[in-house]
C-alpha positions in Angstrom: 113.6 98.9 78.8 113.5 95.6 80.4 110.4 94.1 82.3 111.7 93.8 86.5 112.3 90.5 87.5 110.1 88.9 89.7 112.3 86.6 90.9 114.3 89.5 92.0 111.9 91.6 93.5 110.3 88.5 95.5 114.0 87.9 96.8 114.1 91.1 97.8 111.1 91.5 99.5 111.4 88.4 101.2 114.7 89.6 102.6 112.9 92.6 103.8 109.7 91.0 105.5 111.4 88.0 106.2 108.8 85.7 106.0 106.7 86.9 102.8 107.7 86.3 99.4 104.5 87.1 97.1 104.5 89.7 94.7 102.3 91.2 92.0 104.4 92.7 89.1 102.4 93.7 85.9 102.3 96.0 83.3 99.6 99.1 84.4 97.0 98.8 81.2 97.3 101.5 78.8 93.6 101.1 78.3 92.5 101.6 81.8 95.2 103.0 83.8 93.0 104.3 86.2 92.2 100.5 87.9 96.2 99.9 88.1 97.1 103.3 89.9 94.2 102.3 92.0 95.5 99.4 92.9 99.3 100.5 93.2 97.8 103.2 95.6 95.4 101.4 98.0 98.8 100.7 99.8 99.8 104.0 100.5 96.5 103.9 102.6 97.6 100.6 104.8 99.6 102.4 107.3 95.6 102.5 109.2 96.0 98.5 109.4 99.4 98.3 110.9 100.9 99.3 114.2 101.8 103.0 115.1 105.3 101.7 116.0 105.9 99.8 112.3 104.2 103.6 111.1 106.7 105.1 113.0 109.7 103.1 111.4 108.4 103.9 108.5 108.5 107.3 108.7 112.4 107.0 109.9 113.1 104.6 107.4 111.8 106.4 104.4 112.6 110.3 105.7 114.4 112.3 103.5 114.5 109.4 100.6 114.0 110.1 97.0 110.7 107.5 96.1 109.4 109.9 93.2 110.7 109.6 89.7 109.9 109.6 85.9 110.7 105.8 84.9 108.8 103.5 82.7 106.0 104.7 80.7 106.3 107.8 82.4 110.1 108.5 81.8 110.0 111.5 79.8 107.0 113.1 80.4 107.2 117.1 81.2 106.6 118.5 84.5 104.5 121.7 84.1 106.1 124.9 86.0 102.5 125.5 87.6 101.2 121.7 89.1 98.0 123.4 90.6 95.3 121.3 88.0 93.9 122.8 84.8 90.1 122.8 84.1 88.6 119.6 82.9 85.7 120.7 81.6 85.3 118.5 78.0 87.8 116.3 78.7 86.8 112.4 79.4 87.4 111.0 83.4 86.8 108.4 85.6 84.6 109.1 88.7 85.0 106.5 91.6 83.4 107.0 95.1 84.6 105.2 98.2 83.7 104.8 101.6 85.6 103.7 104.9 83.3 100.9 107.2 85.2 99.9 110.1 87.8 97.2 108.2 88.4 98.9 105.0 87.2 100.7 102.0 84.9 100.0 99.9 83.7 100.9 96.0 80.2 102.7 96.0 78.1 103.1 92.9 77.5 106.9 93.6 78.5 109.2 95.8 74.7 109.0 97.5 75.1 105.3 98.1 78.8 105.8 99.7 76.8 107.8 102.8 
């Protein structure tokens, strides 16, 4: 497949917010793929920092749209029938603790140091 143009997608954002035109595209690493879905997902959480009136268009804007879908390096990949999670016990993870201080999370070293 073809890398997405970053020209393109800056265009297009641009058009959207119409005033910002920055834009982060990059491969997730295969070797640490934890830190990029980290990153991708942090944004999800923004909707604290904005106004309850851009929340709400939001919500009206993206209602009822499709936004999940195999694609990429994940194109392919089977769906299990039962999505509740299977036991990790022996298998390798990554553990990350954060905590909420007024403006924003931050990454804590253990979960005793995130109190």
């Amino acid at each position: 497949h073809e890398p997405p143009s970053v020209a393109k997608i800056a265009a297009e954002w641009r058009q959207i917010t119409g005033d910002s035109y920055i834009v982060d595209v990059r491969p997730i690493s295969q070797s640490d793929p934890a830190s990029g879905f980290l990153e991708v997902f942090k944004y999800a959480i923004k909707f604290s920092d904005q106004p309850e009136s851009d929340t709400w268009h939001c919500y009206q804007t993206l209602r009822g749209r499709r936004l999940i879908g195999s694609f990429g390096a994940f194109y392919g990949v089977p769906e299990p029938k039962d999505l509740s999670d299977d036991p990790l016990e022996g298998f390798p993870y990554v553990e990350r603790f954060f905590s909420y201080f007024g403006n924003g999370y931050r990454e804590c070293s253990s979960i005793d140091d995130c109190a």
